[in-house]
N, C-alpha and C positions, 0 to 999 in steps of 0.2 A: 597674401594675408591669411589665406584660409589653412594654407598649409601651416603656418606658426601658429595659428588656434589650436590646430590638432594635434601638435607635436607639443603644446602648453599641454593638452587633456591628457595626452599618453603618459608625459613625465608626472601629474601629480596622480597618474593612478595607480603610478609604478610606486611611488613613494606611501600611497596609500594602500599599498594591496594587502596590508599587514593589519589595516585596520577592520574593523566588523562593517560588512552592508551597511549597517545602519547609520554609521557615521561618515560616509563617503557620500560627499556633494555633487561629483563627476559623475556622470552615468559614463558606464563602460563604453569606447566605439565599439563599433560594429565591426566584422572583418573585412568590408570592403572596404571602411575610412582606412583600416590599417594596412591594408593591402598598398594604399595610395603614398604611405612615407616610410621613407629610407632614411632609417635611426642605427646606432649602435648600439646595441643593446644584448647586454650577454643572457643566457639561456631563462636565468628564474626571470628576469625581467622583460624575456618575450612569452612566458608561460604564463604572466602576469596580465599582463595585455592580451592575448588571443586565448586565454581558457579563458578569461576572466570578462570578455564578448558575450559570452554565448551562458556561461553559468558560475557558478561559486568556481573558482581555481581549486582542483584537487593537490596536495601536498605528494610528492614524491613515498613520504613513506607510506601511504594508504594501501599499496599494493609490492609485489614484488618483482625486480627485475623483470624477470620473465614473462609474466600478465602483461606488462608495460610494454614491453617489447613485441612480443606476438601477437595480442590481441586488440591492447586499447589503443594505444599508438596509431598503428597503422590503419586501422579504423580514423579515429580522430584527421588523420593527414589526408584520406579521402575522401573525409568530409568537406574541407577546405581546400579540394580542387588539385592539390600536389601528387602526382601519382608517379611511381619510379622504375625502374626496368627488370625492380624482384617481380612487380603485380603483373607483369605480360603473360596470359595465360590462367589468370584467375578470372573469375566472374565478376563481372562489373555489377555493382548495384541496381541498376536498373533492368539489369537480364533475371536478379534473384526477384524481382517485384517491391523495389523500396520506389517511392511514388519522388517526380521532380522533384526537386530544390532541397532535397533532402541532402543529398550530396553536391556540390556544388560542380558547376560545367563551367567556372573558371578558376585559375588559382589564385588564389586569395593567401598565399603567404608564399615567398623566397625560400628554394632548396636552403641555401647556408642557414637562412631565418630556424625554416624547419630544425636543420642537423642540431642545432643550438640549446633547439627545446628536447629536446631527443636526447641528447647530452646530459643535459640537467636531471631528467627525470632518472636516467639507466645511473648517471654517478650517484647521486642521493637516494635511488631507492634500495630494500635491503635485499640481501638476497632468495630470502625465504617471506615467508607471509609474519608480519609478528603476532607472537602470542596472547591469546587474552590474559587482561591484569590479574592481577591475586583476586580472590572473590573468594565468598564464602561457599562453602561446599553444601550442596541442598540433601536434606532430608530424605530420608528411603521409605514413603508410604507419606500418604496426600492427608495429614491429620482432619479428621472432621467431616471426610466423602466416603461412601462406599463406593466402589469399583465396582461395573458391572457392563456386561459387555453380552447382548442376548445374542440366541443362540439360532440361525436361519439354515432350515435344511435343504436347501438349493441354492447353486452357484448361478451365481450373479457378480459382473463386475462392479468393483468396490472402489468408484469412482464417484465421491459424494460431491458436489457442489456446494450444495447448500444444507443446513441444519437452522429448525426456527421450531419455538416453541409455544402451542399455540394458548395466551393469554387465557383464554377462557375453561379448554376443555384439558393441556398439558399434554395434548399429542403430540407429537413431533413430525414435521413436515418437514420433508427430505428431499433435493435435490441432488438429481442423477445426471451424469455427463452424457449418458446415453438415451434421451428425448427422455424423461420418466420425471414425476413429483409423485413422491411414495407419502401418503399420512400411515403413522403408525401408532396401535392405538397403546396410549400409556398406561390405562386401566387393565390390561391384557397381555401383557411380556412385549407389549409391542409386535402386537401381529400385524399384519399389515390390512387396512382397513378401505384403501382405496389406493389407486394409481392412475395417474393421469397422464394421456403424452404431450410433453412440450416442445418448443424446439431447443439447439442443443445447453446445455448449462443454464440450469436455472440457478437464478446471484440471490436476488430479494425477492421477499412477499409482503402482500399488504391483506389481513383480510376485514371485508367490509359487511355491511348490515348484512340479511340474507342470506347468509351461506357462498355470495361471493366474495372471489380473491382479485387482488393485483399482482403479475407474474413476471418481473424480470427477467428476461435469458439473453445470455450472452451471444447468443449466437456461435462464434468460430471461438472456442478457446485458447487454442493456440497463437501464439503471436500472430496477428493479424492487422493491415489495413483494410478489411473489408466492414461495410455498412449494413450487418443485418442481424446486429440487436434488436430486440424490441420490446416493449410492456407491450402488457395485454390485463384484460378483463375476463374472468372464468367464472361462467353462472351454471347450476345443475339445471340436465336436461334430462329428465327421466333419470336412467341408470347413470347414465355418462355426463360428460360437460362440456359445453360449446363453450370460444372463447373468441373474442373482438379484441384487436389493436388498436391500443392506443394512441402508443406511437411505434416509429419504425423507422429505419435506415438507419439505426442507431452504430455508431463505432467502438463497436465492444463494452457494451456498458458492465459495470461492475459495482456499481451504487447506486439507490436515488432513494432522493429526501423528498414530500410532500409538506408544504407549509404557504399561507397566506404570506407573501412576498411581496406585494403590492396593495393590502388594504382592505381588499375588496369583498373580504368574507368567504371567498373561494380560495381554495389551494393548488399553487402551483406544487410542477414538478422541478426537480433539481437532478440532473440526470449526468454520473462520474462515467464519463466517456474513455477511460484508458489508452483503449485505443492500441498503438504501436508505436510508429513512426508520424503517424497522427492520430490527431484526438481532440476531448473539445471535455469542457465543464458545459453544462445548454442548462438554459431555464426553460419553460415550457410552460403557454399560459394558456387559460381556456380556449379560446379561441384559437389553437394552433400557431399561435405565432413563436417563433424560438428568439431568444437571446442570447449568447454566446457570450459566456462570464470569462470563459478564461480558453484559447485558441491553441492552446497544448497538449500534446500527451500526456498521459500518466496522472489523469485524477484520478482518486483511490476511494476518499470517503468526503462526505459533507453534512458538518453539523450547525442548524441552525439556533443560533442565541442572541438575546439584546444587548448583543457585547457594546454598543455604547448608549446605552438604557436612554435611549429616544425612544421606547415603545412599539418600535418594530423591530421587526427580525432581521439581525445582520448572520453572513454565515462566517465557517470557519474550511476550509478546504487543506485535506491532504494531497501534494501534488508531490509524483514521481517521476521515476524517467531521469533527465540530468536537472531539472531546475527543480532539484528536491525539497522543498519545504512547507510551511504551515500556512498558507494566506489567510489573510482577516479580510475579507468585502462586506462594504460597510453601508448599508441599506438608505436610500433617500425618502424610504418609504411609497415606492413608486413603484420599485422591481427595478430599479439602477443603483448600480454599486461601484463605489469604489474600491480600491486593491492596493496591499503592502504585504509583504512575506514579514511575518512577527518571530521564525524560525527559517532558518538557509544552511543546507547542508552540502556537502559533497554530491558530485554527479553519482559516484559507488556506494552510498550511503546505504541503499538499500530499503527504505521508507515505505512501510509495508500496512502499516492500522495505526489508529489514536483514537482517543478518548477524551475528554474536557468535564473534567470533575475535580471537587475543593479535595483533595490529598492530604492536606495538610490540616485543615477545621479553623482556616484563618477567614473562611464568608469569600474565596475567593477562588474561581474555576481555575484549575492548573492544566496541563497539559501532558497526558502518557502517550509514548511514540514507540511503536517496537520498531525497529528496521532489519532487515536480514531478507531482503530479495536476492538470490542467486543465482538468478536464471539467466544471464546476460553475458554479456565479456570479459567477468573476471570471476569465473564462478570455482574462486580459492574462499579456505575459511580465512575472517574476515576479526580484526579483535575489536575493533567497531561495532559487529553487531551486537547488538541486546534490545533493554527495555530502557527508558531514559523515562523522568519525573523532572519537567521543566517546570518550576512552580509561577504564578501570577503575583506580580507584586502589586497588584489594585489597580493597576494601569493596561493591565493586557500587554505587558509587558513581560519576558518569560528568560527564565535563565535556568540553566540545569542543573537539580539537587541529587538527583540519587541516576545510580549507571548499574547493570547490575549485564557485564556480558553476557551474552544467547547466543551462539552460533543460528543463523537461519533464522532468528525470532522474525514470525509474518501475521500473528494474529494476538488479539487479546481481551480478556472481558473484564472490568470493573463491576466490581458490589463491595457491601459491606458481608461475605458471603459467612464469614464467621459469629457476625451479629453481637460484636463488643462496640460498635459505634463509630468506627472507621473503616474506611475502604480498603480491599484487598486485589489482589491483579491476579487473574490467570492469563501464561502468554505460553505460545505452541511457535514451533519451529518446524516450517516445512523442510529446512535444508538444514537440519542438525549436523554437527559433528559426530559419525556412526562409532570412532575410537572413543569417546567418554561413556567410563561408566562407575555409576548409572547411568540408562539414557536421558538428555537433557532436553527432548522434545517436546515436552509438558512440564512447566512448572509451576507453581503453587505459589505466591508472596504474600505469607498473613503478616499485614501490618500491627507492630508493636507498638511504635512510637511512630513519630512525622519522618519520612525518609530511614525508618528502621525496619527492613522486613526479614523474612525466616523462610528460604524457600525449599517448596519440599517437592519432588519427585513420584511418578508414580513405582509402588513397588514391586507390581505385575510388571509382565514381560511380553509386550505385546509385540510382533511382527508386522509392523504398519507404518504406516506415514500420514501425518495429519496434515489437513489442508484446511479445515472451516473448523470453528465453534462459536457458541452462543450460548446465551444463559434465559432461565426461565423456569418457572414452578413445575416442573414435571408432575410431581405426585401431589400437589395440589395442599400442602403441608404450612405455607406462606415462608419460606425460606428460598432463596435461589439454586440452581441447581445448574450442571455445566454437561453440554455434551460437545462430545470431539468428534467431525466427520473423518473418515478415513479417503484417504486416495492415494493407491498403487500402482506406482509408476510400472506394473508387469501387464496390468489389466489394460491399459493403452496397447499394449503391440503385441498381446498373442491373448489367445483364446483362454479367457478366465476358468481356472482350474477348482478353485476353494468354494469352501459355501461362502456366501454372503456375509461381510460384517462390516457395513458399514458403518458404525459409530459405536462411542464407547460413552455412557451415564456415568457422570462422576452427579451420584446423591446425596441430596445434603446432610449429615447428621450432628449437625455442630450445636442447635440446641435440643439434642436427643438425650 
């Protein structure tokens, strides 16, 4: 009896795999139900059922032959326990440091089963990568910024982590890969006004009454399962500054949100655990107790809103890795939440920043998603990547109005930056296309109309790679202003040669 239940779930998810998440009643098996029955079933319709276990089913043409075949595949089929007589003499996963259960230590899918999805994917996918759509061609100089990029006479690796602008005074606080948080003073060509050592990659800051900060650092940059992220507290101590943890054992954190979460007049923390191979979204309440919002890799960003105007704060989470998409948890007013993905993408998606702002001037939060992570198993350029405007139909409900390809797009900032009374996007691409030009690693989107924008390019030539930006009054002016941290992939593995330039001011002059 149990077996005909199961083979009833497979055939309508087969038949439903065409339909959107949301409209699918079946919850996907798991790979060991499916391991348990002996079906017919040709290649899409076992691709259908075992990708479609674990995450969104990726479509054959997302990638090319070759990716498919060399890297994700074969990956994929040692995840589910099937190992064949090409891997005799490769390193096993657990000898490279990927922690239990991650790989499975039984087979959970049929050789033939296997051959079939294998099949499927190499016949339908294309041979090359395909190309990004027709798009409109961006502008040669960033209308309405000056470019300015100071000028530091000593070499320093240009390994920025972090760029924050600070609210009150328009310094800029700089995080360095190499234990260091630089303030640079904006009144002064940005000389450097202070440095302080952290540990390694500082992500966020908070700062508070008194001259204290709150300091996120990542701990191990690098892909990593290890647990030694942490906040901390940084108060001046004479010249220097002592610092207390706040928390710790963190698994690569890369965000965190402070917000009253349970009522109580105090704020918790919200802390995007990345992670690797594991990871975690954690709540964290005064009292040291954690709650584990969401038990996966690859939280990215979290923003909190009364997305269902009960009066408290529900959140909104970027999640990456393969169960790519937007979650909505939805606040009981207590610090317990429940969970729905309101966006779901491909595992290769690439889902890298977002933002939740009205786009449109309809009174109603939308949703901007850049995607373009590269770092991983299919690191081809990708015509998926860009910037995406998922708009709000009043229901928290989201559908995609405007696409605008990016190779690599991994960061972005909303304002109204041109100050005609709509929103504008600037988004960076750490993994651009280096054959397009102009370069397309920065781009500009001044909004005209709703889903109409005009993107413009920088028209300096800079020799760089951008990893962070953020926006903030620099010169104190009340217009926003955008700066770009740099980080080069050369300053990682040999001895840094240049002077120092880790960031580039894009200043405002739009009502000048």
């Amino acid at each position: 009896m149990k077996i005909r239940v199961l083979i009833g779930v497979v055939i309508s998810i087969i038949f439903a795999s065409c339909n959107p998440i949301s409209e699918r009643k079946q919850p996907p098996l798991t790979l060991e139900q499916l391991a348990t029955i002996d079906l017919k079933l040709n290649g899409e319709q076992l691709a259908n059922a075992y990708c479609g276990s674990c995450h969104l089913k990726p479509e054959p043409s997302i990638l090319d032959k070759k990716t498919w075949s060399e890297n994700v595949l074969p990956d994929m089929r040692k995840r589910m326990g099937l190992y064949l007589e090409s891997d005799f003499g490769s390193i096993l996963p657990e000898d490279a440091g990927v922690p239990e259960g991650i790989y499975s230590k039984a087979q959970l899918i049929q050789r033939d089963d296997w051959q079939k999805i294998l099949d499927y994917y190499l016949e339908n996918a294309p041979e090359n990568p395909l190309p990004q759509a027709k798009k409109e061609n961006p502008r040669v100089g960033i209308l309405g910024f000056e470019v300015i990029q100071p000028n530091y006479d000593f070499i320093y690796p240009n390994l920025t982590t972090m760029v924050r602008i600070h609210p009150e005074t328009g310094d800029l606080w700089l995080g360095n890969r190499f234990r260091k948080l630089f303030v640079l003073d904006s009144k002064n060509s940005f000389r450097q006004k202070d440095s302080i050592e952290t540990d390694i990659a500082p992500v966020e800051i908070e700062w508070l009454e008194g001259g204290k900060f709150e300091l996120l650092t990542m701990g191990l940059m690098d892909p990593s399962n290890d647990s030694i992220g942490s906040l901390s507290v940084f108060s001046k101590e004479g010249k220097g500054w002592k610092s207390e943890k706040i928390l710790d054992s963190l698994m690569r954190p890369v965000h965190q949100l402070k917000a009253d979460l349970d009522g109580d007049g105090k704020k918790e923390y919200v802390t995007a655990q990345f992670g690797n191979h594991l990871g975690k979204l954690a709540l964290h309440f005064g009292n040291g107790e954690e709650s584990i919002l969401n038990a996966q890799p690859g939280a990215r960003r979290t923003i909190a809103r009364d997305l269902d105007q009960d009066g408290d704060l529900d959140l909104l989470v970027q999640m990456t890795q393969s169960n790519e998409g937007i979650l909505e948890l939805i606040n009981d007013g207590k610090g317990n939440f429940s969970s729905k993905y309101v966006l779901r993408f491909q595992p290769a998606f690439g889902s890298s920043d977002f933002r939740y702002d009205d786009m449109n001037g309809d009174g109603f939060d939308d949703l901007i998603v850049v995607n373009g992570d590269n770092a991983d198993q299919s690191q081809i350029l990708k015509n998926y990547h860009g910037v995406r405007i998922f708009l709000n139909n009043g229901e928290n409900e989201f559908e995609e109005s405007w696409f605008y390809p990016m190779n690599g797009a991994s960061g972005l900032e909303v304002e109204d930056f041109d100050g005609d009374g709509d929103l504008d996007i600037f988004a960076l691409a750490f993994f651009p296309d280096p054959s397009q030009k102009p370069s397309q690693d920065l781009i500009y989107f001044r909004q005209e109309s709703p889903s109409k924008f005009t993107p413009f390019v920088l028209a300096e030539k800079f020799d760089s790679h951008w990893l962070t930006i953020t926006k903030g009054d620099v010169d104190r002016d009340g217009d926003a202003d955008v700066v770009v941290g740099t980080f080069e992939f050369d300053d990682l593995y040999k001895k840094p040669s240049k002077n120092w330039k880790p960031f580039i001011l894009l200043k405002n002059t739009s009502a000048k």
